[in-house]
C-alpha positions as MATLAB code, in Angstrom:
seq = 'XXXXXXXXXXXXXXXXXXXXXXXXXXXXXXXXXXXXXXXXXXXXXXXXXXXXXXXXXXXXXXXXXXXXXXXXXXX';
ca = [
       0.000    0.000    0.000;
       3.235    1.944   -0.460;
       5.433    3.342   -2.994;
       9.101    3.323   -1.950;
      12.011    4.939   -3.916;
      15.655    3.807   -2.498;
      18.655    5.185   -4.257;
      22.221    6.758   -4.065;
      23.845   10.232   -4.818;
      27.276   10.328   -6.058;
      28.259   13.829   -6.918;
      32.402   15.136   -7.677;
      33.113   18.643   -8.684;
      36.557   19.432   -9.525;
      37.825   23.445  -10.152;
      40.653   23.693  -12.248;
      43.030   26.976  -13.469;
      44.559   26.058  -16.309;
      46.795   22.372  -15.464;
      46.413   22.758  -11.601;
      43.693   21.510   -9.549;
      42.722   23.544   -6.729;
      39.532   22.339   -5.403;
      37.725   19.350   -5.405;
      34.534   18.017   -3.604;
      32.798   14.970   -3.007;
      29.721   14.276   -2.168;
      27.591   10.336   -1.273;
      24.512    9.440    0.211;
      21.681    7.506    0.015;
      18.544    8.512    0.424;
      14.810    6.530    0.741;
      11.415    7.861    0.963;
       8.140    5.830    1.482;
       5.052    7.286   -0.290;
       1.830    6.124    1.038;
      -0.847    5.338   -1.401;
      -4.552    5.342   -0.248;
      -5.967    3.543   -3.679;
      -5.718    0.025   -5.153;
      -2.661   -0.246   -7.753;
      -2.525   -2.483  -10.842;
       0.977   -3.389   -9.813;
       1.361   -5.296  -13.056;
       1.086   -1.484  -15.028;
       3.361    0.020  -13.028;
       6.211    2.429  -15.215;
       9.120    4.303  -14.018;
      11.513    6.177  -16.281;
      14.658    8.212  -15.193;
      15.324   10.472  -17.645;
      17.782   13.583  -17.300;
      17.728   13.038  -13.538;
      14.358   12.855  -13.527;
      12.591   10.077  -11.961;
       8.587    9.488  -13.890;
       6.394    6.845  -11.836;
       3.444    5.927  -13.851;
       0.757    4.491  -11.576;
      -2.682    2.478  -13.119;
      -4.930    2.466  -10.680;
      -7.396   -0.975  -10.456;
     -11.001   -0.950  -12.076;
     -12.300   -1.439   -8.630;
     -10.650    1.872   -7.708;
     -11.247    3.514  -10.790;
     -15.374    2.935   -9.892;
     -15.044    4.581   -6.621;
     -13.578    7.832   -8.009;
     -16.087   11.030   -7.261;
     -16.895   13.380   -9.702;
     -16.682   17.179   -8.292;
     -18.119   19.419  -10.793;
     -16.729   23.164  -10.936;
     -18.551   26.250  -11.151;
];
């Protein structure tokens, strides 16, 4: 009843003038989050792309669900 996204952040920056280096920084770490989800998911139509550091989850949601959606109409 969950979504949760687990991954790792590897980042190195390195400043150079000309042949010398004179900085460089490093940067790890992991990181999870846990995204609750309060309908029924067709796990089997699940998607995720990473594109461009971007992360895309596509989530289908389960006929059953899909019935108990409500309608709000705006004025």
């Amino acid at each position: 009843d969950s979504l949760n996204l687990r991954g790792e952040k590897r980042e190195e920056t390195e400043r150079k003038d000309g042949k010398n280096v004179y900085a460089m920084e490093r940067s790890y770490g992991f990181f999870q989050r846990n995204i609750p989800l309060n309908c029924e998911i067709d796990t089997d139509k699940v998607d995720a792309v990473f594109k461009n550091g971007v992360l895309s989850v596509t989530l289908a949601k389960t006929p059953a669900a899909q019935a108990k959606t409500k309608k709000i109409p705006i004025r």
